[in-house]
Every structure is written in structure tokens, then in C-alpha cells.
C-alpha positions in Angstrom: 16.7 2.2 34.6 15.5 -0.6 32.2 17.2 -3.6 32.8 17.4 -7.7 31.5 18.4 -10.5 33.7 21.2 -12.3 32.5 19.3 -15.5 33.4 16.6 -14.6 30.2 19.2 -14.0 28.0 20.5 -17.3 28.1 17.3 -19.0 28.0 16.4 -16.6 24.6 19.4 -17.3 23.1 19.6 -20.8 24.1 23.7 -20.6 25.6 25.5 -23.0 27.3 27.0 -21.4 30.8 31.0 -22.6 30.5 30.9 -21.2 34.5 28.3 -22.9 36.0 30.1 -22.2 39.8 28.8 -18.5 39.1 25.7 -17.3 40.0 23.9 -15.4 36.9 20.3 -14.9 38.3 21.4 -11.4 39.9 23.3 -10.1 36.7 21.2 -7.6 35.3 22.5 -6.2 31.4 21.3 -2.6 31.0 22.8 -1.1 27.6 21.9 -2.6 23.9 24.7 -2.3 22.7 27.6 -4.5 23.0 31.2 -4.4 22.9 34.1 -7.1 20.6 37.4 -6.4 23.2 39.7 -6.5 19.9 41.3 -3.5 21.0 41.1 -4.5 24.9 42.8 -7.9 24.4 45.7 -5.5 22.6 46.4 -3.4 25.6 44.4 -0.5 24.9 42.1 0.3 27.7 40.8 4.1 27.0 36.9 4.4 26.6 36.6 0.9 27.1 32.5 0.1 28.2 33.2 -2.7 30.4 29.2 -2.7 31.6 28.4 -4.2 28.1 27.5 -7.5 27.0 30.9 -8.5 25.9 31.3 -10.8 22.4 34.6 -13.3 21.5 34.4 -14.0 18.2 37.1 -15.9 15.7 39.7 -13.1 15.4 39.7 -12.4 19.1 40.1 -16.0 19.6 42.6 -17.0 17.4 44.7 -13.3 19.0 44.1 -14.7 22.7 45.9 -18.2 21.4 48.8 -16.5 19.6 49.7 -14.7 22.7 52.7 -16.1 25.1 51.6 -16.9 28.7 53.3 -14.2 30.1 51.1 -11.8 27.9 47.9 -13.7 28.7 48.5 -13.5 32.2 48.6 -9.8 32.5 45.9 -9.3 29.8 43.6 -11.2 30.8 44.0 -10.1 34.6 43.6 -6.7 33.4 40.6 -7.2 31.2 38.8 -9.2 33.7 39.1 -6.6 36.7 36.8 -4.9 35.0 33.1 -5.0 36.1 32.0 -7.2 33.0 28.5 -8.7 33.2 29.2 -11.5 31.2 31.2 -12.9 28.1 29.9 -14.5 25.2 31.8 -17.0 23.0 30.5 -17.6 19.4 31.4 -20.5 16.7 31.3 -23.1 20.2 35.0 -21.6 20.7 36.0 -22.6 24.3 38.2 -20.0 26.3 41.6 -20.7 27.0 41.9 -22.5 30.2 43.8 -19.4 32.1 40.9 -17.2 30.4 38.4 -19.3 32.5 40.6 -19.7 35.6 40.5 -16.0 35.9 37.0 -15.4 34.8 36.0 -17.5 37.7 38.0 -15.7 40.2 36.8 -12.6 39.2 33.0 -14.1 39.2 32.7 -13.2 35.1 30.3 -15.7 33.7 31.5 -17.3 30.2 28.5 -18.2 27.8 28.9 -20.3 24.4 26.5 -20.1 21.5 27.0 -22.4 18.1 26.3 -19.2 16.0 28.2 -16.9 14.1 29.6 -14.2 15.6 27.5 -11.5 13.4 24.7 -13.1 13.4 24.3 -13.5 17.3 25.2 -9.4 17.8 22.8 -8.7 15.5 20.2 -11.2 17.1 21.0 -9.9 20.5 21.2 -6.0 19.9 17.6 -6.5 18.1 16.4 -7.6 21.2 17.9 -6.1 23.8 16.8 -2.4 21.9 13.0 -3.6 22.4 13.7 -4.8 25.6 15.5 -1.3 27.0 13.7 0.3 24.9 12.2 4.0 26.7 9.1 3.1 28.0 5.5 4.4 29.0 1.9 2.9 29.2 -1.2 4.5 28.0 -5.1 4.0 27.4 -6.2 2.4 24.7 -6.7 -0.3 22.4 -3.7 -0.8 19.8 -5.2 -3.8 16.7 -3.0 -4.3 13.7 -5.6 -3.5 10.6 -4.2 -4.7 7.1 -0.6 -4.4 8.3 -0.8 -0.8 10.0 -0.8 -0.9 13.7 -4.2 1.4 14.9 -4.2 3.1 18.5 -7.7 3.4 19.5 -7.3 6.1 22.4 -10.3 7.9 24.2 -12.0 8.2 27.6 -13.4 5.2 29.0 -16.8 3.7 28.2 -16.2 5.7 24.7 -16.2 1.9 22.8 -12.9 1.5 21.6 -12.7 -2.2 22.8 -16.1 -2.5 20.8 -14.5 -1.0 17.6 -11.7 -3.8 18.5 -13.9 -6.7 18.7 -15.9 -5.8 15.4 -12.4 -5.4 14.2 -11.0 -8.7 15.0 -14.2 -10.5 13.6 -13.6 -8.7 10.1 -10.0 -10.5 10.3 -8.2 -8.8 12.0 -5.8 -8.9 15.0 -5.2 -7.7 18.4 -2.4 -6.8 19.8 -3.6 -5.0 23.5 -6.8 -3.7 25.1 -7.1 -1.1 27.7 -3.3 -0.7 28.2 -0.7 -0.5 25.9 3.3 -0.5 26.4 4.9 1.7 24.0 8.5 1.1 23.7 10.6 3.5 21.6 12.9 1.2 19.7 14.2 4.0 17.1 13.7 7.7 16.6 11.1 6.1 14.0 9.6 3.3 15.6 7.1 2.7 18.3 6.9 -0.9 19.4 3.1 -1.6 21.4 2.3 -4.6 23.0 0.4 -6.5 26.0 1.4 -6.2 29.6 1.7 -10.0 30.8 -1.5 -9.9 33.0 -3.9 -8.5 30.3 -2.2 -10.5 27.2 -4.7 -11.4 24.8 -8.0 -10.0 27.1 -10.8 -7.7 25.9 -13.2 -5.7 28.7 -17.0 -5.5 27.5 -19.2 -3.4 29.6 -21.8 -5.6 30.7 -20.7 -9.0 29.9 -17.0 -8.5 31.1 -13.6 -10.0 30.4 -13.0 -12.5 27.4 -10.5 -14.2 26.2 -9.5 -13.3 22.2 -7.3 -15.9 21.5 -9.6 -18.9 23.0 -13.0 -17.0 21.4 -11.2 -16.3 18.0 -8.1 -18.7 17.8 -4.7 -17.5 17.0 -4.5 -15.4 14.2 -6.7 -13.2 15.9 -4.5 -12.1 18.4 -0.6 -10.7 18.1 2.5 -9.7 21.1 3.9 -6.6 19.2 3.0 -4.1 16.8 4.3 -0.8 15.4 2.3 2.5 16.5 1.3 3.8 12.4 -1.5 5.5 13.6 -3.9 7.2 16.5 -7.0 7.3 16.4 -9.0 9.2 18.8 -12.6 8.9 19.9 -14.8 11.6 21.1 -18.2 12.1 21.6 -20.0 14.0 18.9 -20.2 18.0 19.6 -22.4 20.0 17.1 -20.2 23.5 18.0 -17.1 22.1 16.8 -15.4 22.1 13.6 -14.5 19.0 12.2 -11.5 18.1 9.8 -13.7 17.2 6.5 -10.6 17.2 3.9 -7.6 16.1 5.8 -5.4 18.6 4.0 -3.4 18.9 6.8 -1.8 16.4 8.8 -2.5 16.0 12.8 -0.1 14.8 14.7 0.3 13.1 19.0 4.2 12.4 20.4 4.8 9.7 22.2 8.6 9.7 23.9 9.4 12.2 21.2 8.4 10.5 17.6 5.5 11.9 16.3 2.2 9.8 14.9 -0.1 10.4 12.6 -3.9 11.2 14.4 -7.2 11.1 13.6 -10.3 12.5 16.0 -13.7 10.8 15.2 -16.7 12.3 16.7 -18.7 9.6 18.3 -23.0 9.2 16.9 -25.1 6.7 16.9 -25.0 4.3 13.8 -21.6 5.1 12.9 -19.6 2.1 12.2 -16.5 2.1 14.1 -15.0 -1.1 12.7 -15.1 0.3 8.8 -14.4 3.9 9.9 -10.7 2.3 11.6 -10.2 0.2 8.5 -10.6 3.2 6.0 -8.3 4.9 8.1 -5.1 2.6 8.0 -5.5 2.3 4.6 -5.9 6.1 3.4 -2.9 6.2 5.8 -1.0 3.4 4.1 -2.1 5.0 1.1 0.0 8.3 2.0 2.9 6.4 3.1 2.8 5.3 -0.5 3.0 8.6 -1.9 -1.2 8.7 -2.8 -3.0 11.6 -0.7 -6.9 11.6 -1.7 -6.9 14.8 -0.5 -4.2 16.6 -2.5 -5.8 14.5 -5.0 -9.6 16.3 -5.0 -7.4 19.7 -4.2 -5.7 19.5 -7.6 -8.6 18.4 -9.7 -10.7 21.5 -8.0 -7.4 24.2 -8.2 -7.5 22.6 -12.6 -11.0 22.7 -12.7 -11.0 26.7 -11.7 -7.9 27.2 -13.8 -9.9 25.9 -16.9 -13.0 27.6 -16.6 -11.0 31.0 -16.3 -9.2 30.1 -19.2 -12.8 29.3 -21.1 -14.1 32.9 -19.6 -10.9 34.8 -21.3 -11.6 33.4 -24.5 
């Protein structure tokens, strides 16, 4: 199971640690979502997902305060017995000093932040969906080209992190060579990037590893990008049939969402680079509602139409 230390959390999010008695480098969050304990601090403890980030915000506050000590000493015994990973404060509210007494005891850590209460869920659901995100590695090369992020897949030696390099010197940037994390952050959306070890490194046969970012400064280079397309090389094979229309759509899954794919037979003096570029934006074109193909499809299906019409006469 995917999993974030608590200890990164606080140093993304920048939160001050209220318990700094408890040790948070072992707390490990596992779910994206998170959970407001309204209804908890009310009494009602059905369905309650305790193993969530947990979030205080102004109207849980200002409840905890209105309560008489007797109520906050069974309430907040009863929430805290729970296995909670960790409380978050928003608006720099500090927790009532029985809240903290208890928190303590029960090793719960308590973390401030000065934002708003929406504001941080949002942040933090964001970026704990990437970050739990279903995950697999594959083979390729994944460059963002005008805005649509290109997999390059293929067997190796093929020259996919050729076509990426003559890619990055027309402009644009690279996001991963030779293996690429895809995370599924939606039933939409496929997030690619870098592992840490390989961040920002190309592989050419023959001269070996180089470094993008120091070669080609920082705009050629990115951490994430979406999965838009997949582009496939293969060497060139005169007994097969290949797509010259692109009527119909091909399509590879990856962790269930399915991507638009393109095979490319592989000769000598084809130009990699401009075929990859043509390809994100045709397909950007489609997304747009403009299909080139439809397009020559209806001018041919009007063009027959009109010249039976013509022979009737």
C-alpha cells in the first residue's frame, strides 16, 4: 500500500508541530482523503474514518470552546482513542489545553498551519491523490510537446531517447527517459514523471548518460506531465498494413484509463522529432473537436454525392 510520511507532509505544507514530545517520523498517512470531526466532536461515532488526516477548522473550534468541561472531558477522550495519525489546526487556532493534554497521552500529534481551512484541504487532498496515486513504471520516454504530454514507448535501441533529444532542442521539454512512473490521479488522468535517480538524464548509445537540464538549462526539462498520448515505435515491416487515414482511433490502458496510440514504422530518414510534433497537435486538434480525417472523409463522401447528382441529370 502507498503511503506518505507524516514527517513530508509537514515540511510541504510548512506546519508548525504544537506536540513536539511526539515522534512523527514513523506516522505513515495512507488515504487522500480527509476527514472535519464536526459530527465526532457531537457524539456521533458511526462510520467514523479515524485513519484519515484529520482537519479543525473555525466551526469545530469555536464548538470544542462552547462545550462545558465535563463534555470535553469525555469527548475528547473518546475522539482521541481512536487510532488518528495526526490533527491539523487551520486559521493558527491553538487546541484547548485539555485537547492537547489528551492528544499527548494518547501520542496524537497536533499540527498548525496559518491558512484557511478550505484552502489547506484542498492543497493537501491535491497532493496526497498524486502521491497515493495507483502506481506502475514502464519503458519509455514521456516529453511534453506544445502542451500534450508524448509517451515514446518501443523496444530498446529503437531511438526514442533520440526522437527526445531532437525534441528538446526544437523547444521542447522533458519530463523522463527510459522509465516513466505513471500515477493514476483520476479515472481521466495519468500523471508521468522521473524516478529520483534518473531525474532529468538522457541515455545515448555510444556517448552515454547526459545531463538535460545542465546541457539545455531549465525550461528544457519538467517533474510531471499528463499521459495525452502513446506513441509507439517499430521497426519498419513491408507485409504489414499500416494505418494511412486514422479513421479510427487506437487505443493502450494503463491502470484502467485508456490513451490515445499511435504505431510509427521505423526507416531510415524519417524524422522522428517532426513526426512526434505532428502528432500532439493533430491530437490536440481532435480534443478540439477538428478530425483531419473525418475532414478528407466528408469532402470525398460530397464529392461522390455530387458527381452522381451531375450523372442523373
Amino acid at each position: 500500500m502507498a503511503s506518505v510520511s507524516l514527517s513530508r507532509i509537514i515540511e510541504k505544507f510548512k506546519l508548525e508541530n504544537l506536540t513536539p514530545e511526539i515522534e512523527t517520523k514513523g506516522i505513515k498517512i495512507t488515504q487522500p482523503d480527509i476527514n472535519r470531526p464536526a459530527l465526532q466532536l457531537a457524539g456521533y461515532f458511526e462510520h467514523y474514518e479515524a485513519t484519515r488526516l484529520q482537519i479543525i477548522g473555525f466551526v469545530e473550534y469555536t464548538y470544542m470552546n462552547s462545550l462545558t468541561e465535563e463534555r470535553k472531558e469525555e469527548i475528547f477522550e473518546k475522539l482521541l482513542s481512536n487510532p488518528i495519525p495526526v490533527i491539523v489546526f487551520c486559521r493558527e487556532l491553538q487546541p484547548d489545553p485539555l485537547f492537547l493534554k489528551k492528544a499527548v497521552e494518547h501520542k496524537i500529534p497536533l499540527l498548525m498551519t496559518k491558512k484557511a481551512t478550505s484552502a489547506f484541504t484542498a492543497e493537501v487532498i491535491r497532493w496526497l491523490n498524486v502521491k497515493l496515486a495507483p502506481c506502475i513504471s514502464v519503458h519509455g520516454v514521456l516529453v511534453d510537446v506544445y502542451g500534450e504530454g508524448v509517451l515514446i514507448t518501443g523496444e530498446s535501441g529503437i531511438g526514442k531517447s533520440e526522437a527526445a533529444l531532437e525534441l528538446i532542442k526544437r523547444g521542447h521539454r522533458l519530463v523522463t527517459d527510459d522509465v516513466v512512473e505513471l500515477r493514476k490521479v483520476s479515472d481521466d488522468t495519468l500523471i508521468g514523471s522521473a524516478p529520483d535517480i534518473t531525474k532529468h538524464f538522457i541515455e545515448l548509445r555510444g556517448i552515454g548518460i547526459i545531463d538535460v537540464k545542465t546541457l539545455f538549462g531549465v525550461s528544457s526539462v519538467k517533474d510531471t506531465g499528463n499521459i495525452d498520448l502513446v506513441i509507439r515505435l517499430e521497426d519498419w515491416s513491408k507485409d504489414k498494413e499500416y494505418d494511412r487515414l486514422g479513421l479510427e482511433e487506437e487505443y493502450v490502458d494503463y491502470l484502467g484509463n485508456k490513451i490515445a496510440s499511435h504505431t510509427i514504422p521505423i526507416r531510415p530518414g524519417r524524422n522522428l522529432a517532426l513526426i512526434c510534433e505532428s502528432a500532439a497537435v493533430n491530437h490536440r486538434q481532435k480534443k478540439m473537436g477538428y478530425n483531419a480525417a473525418q475532414e478528407l472523409y466528408k469532402r470525398v463522401q460530397e464529392s461522390l454525392s455530387k458527381r452522381r447528382d451531375e450523372d442523373e441529370e
